[in-house]
KOLDRENGU-194807 format. One record per atom (N, C-alpha, C): chain; residue in three letters; x, y, z; atom name; residue number from 1. Coordinates in pm, whole numbers. Each point is the difference from the previous one (the first is absolute). Layout:
BEGIN
+---+-----+--------+--------+--------+----+-----+
! c !   r !      x !      y !      z !  a !   k !
+---+-----+--------+--------+--------+----+-----+
! A ! ala !      X !      Y !      Z ! CA ! NUM !
...
+---+-----+--------+--------+--------+----+-----+
//
This chain:
BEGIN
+---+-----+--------+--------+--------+----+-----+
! c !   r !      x !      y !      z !  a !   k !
+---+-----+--------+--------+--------+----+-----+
! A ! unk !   -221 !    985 !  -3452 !  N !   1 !
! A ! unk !     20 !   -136 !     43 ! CA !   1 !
! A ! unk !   -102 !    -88 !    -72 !  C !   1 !
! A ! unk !     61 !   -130 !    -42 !  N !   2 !
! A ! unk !   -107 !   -105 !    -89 ! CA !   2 !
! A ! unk !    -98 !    -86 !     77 !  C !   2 !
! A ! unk !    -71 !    -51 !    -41 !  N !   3 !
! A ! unk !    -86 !    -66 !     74 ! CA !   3 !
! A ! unk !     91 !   -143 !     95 !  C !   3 !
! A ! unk !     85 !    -30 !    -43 !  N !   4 !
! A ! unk !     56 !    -93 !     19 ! CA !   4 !
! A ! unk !    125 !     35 !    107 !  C !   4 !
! A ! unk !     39 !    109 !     11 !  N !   5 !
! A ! unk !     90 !     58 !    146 ! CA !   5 !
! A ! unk !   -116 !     26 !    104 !  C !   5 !
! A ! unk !   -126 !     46 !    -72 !  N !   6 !
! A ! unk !    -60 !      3 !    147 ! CA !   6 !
! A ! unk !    -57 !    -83 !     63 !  C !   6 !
! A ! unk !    -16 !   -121 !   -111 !  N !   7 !
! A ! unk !    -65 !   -143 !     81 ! CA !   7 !
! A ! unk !    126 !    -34 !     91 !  C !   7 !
! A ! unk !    136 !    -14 !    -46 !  N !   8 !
! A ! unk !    124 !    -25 !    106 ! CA !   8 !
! A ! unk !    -32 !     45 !    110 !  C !   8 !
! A ! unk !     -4 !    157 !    -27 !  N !   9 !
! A ! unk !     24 !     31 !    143 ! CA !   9 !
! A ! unk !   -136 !    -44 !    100 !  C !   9 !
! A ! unk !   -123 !      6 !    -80 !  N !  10 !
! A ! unk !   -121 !    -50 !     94 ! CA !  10 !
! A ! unk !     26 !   -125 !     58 !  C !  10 !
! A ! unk !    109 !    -92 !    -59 !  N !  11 !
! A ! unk !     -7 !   -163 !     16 ! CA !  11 !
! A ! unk !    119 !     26 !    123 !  C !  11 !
! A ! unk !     49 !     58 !    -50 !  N !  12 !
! A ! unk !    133 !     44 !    119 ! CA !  12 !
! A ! unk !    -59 !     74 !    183 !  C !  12 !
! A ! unk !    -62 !     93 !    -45 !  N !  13 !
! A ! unk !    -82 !     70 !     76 ! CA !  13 !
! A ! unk !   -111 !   -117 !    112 !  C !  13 !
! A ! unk !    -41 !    -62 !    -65 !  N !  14 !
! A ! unk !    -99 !   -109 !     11 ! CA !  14 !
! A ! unk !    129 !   -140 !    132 !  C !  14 !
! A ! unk !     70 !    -39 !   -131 !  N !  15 !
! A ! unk !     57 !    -82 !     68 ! CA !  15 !
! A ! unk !    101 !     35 !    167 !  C !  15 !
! A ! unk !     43 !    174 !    -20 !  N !  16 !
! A ! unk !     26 !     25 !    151 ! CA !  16 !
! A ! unk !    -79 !     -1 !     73 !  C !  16 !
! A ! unk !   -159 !     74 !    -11 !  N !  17 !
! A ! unk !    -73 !    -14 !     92 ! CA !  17 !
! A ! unk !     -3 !   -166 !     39 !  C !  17 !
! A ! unk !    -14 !    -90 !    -60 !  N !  18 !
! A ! unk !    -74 !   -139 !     82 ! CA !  18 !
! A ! unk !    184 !    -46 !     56 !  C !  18 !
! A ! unk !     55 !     54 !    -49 !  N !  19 !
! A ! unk !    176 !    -20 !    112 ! CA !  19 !
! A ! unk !      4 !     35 !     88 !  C !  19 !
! A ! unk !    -76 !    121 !     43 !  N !  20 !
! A ! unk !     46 !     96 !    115 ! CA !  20 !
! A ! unk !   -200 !    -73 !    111 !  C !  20 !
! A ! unk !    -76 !    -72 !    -90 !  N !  21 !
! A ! unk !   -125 !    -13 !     80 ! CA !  21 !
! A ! unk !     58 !   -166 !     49 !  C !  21 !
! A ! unk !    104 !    -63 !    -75 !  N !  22 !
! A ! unk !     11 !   -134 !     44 ! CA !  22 !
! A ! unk !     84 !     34 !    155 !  C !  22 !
! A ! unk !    117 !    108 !    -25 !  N !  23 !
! A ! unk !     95 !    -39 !     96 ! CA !  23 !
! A ! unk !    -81 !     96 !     85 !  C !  23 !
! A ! unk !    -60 !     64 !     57 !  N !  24 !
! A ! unk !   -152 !     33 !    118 ! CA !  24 !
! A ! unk !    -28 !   -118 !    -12 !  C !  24 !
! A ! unk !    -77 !   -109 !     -9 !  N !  25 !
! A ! unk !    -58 !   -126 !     24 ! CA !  25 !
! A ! unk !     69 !    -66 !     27 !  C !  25 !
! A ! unk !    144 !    -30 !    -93 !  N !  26 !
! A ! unk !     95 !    -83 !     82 ! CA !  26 !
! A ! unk !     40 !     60 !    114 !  C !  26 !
! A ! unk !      4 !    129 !     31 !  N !  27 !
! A ! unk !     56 !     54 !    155 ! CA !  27 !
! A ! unk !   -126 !    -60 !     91 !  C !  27 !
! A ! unk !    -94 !      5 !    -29 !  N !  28 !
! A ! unk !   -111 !     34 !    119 ! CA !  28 !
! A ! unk !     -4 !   -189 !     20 !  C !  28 !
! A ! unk !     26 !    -57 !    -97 !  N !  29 !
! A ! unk !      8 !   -177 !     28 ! CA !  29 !
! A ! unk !     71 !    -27 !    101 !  C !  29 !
! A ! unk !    145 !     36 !    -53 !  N !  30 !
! A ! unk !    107 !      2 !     93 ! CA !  30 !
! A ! unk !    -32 !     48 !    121 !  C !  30 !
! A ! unk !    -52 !     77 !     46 !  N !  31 !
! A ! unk !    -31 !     71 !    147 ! CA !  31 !
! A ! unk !    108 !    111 !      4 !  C !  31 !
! A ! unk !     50 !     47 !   -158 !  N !  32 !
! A ! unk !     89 !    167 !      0 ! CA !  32 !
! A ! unk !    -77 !     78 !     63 !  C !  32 !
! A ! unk !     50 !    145 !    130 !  N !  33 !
! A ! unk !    -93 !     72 !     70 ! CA !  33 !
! A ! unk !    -20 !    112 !   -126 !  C !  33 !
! A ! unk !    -22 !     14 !   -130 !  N !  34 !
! A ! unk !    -30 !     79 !    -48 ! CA !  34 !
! A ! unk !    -95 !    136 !     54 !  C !  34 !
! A ! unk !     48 !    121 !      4 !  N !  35 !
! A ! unk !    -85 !    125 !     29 ! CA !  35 !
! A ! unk !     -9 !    -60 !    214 !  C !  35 !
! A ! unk !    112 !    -22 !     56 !  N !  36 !
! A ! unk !     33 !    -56 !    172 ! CA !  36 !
! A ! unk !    132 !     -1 !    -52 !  C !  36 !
! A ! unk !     72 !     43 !    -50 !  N !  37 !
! A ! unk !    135 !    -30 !    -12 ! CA !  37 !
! A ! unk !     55 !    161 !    109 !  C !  37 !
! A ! unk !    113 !     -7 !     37 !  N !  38 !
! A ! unk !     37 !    111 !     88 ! CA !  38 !
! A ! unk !     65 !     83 !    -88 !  C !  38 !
! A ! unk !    -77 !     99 !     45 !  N !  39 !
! A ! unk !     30 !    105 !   -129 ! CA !  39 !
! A ! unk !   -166 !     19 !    -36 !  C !  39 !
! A ! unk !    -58 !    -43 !     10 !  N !  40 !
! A ! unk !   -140 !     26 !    -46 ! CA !  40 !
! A ! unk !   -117 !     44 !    128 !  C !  40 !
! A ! unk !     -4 !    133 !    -20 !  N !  41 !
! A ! unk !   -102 !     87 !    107 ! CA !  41 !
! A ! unk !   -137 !    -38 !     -4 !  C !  41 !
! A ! unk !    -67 !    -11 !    141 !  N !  42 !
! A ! unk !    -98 !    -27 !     36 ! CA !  42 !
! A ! unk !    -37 !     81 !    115 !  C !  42 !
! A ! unk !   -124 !     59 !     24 !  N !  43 !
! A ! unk !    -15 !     67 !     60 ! CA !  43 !
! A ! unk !   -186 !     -3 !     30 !  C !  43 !
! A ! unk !    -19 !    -32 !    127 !  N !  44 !
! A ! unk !   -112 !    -85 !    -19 ! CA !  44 !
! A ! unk !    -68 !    109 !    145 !  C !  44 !
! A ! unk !    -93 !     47 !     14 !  N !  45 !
! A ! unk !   -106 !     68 !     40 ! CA !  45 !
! A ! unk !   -109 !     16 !     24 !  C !  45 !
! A ! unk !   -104 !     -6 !    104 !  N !  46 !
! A ! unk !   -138 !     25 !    -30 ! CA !  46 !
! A ! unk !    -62 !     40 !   -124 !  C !  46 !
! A ! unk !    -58 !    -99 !    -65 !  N !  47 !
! A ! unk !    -86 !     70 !   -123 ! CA !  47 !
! A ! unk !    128 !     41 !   -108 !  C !  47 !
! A ! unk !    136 !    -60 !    -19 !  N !  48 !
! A ! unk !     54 !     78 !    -91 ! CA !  48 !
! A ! unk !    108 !   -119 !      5 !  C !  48 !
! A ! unk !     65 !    -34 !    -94 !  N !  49 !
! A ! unk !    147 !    -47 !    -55 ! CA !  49 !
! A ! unk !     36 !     24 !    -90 !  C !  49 !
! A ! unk !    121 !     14 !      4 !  N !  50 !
! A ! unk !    115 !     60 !    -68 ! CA !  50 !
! A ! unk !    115 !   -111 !    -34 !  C !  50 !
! A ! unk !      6 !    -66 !   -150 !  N !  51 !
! A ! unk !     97 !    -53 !    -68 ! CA !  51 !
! A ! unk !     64 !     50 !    -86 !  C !  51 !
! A ! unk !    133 !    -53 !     -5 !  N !  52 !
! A ! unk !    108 !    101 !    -55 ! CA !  52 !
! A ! unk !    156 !   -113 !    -33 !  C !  52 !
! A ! unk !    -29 !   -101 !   -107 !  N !  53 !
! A ! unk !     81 !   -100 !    -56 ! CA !  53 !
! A ! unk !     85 !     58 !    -12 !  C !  53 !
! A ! unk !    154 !     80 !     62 !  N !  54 !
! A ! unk !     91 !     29 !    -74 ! CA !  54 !
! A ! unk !     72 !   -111 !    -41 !  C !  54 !
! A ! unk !     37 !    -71 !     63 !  N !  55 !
! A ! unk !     99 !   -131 !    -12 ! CA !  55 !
! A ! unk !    -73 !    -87 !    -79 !  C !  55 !
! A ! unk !   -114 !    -42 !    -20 !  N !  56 !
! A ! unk !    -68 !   -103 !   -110 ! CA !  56 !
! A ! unk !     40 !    118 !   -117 !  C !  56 !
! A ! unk !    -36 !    125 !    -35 !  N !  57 !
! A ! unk !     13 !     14 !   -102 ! CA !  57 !
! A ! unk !    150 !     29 !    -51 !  C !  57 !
! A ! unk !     63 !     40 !     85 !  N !  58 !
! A ! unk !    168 !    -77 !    -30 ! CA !  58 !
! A ! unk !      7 !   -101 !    -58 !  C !  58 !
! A ! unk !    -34 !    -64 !     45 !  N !  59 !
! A ! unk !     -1 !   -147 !      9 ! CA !  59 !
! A ! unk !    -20 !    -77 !   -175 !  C !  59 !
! A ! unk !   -129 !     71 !    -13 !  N !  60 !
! A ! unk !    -98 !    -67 !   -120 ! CA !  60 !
! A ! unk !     99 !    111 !   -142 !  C !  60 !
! A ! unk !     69 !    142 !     83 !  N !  61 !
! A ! unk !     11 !     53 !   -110 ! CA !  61 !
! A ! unk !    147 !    -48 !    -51 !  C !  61 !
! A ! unk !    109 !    -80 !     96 !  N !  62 !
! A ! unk !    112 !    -79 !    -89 ! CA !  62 !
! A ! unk !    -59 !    -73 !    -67 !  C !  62 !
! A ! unk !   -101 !   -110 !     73 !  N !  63 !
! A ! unk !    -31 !    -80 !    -34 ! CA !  63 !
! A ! unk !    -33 !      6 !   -148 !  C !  63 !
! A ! unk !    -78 !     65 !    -42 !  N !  64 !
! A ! unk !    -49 !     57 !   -101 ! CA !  64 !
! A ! unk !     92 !    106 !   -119 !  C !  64 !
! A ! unk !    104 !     19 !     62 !  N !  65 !
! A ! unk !     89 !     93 !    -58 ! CA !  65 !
! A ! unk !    114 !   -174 !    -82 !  C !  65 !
! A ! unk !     13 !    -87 !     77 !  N !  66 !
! A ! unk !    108 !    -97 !    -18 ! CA !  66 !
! A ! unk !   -114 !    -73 !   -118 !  C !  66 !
! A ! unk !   -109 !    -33 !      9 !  N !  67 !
! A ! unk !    -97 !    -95 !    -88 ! CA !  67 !
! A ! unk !      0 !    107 !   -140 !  C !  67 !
! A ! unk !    -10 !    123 !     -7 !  N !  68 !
! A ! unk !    -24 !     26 !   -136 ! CA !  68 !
! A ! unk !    138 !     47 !    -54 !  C !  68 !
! A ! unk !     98 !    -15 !     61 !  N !  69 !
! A ! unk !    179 !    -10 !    -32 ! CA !  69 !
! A ! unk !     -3 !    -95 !   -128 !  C !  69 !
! A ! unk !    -56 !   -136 !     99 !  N !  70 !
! A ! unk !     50 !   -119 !    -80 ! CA !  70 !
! A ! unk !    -60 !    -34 !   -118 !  C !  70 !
! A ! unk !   -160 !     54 !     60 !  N !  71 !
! A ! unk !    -66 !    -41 !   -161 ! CA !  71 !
! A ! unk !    -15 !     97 !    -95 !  C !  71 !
! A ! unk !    125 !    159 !      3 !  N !  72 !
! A ! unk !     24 !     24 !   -101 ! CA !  72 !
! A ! unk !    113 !    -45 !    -57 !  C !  72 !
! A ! unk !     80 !    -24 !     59 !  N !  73 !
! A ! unk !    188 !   -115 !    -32 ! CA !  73 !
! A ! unk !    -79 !    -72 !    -36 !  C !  73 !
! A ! unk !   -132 !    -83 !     -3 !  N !  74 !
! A ! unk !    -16 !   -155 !    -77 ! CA !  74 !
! A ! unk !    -46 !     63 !   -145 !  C !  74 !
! A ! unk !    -58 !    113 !      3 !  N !  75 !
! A ! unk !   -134 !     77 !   -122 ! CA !  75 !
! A ! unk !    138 !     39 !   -113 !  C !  75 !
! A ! unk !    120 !     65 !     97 !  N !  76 !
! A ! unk !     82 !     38 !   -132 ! CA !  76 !
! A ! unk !    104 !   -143 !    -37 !  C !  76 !
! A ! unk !      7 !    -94 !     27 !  N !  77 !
! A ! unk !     58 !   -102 !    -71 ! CA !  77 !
! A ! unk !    -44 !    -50 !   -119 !  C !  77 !
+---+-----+--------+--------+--------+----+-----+
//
């Protein structure tokens, strides 16, 4: 690989992370129950809790599955 596919993918790489850190900030603005959604285990105890996001990470992983769909359909045009 050339120096120049791997800057892509770093710029690519780069630009999902601050996509996936905006829409967390835009959720938590909004008042989205991110990681309180039902479906997401909590289990709370003397001296001990227990979290267990199944449904946020559902959640984040369409989410995230539909965002890098599109911006490879935009990359191969």
């Amino acid at each position: 690989m050339d120096g120049a596919a791997i800057g892509k993918w770093v710029v690519l790489v780069g630009l999902g992370i601050a996509a996936v850190g905006g829409m967390i900030w835009l959720a938590s603005r909004l008042g989205l129950p991110l990681g309180n959604l039902p479906g997401d285990v909590r289990i709370d105890r003397p001296g001990f809790t227990f979290r267990a996001p199944i449904a946020t990470c559902i959640l984040l992983s369409v989410l995230l599955t539909v965002l890098v769909n599109v911006v490879l359909r935009l990359l191969r045009r």
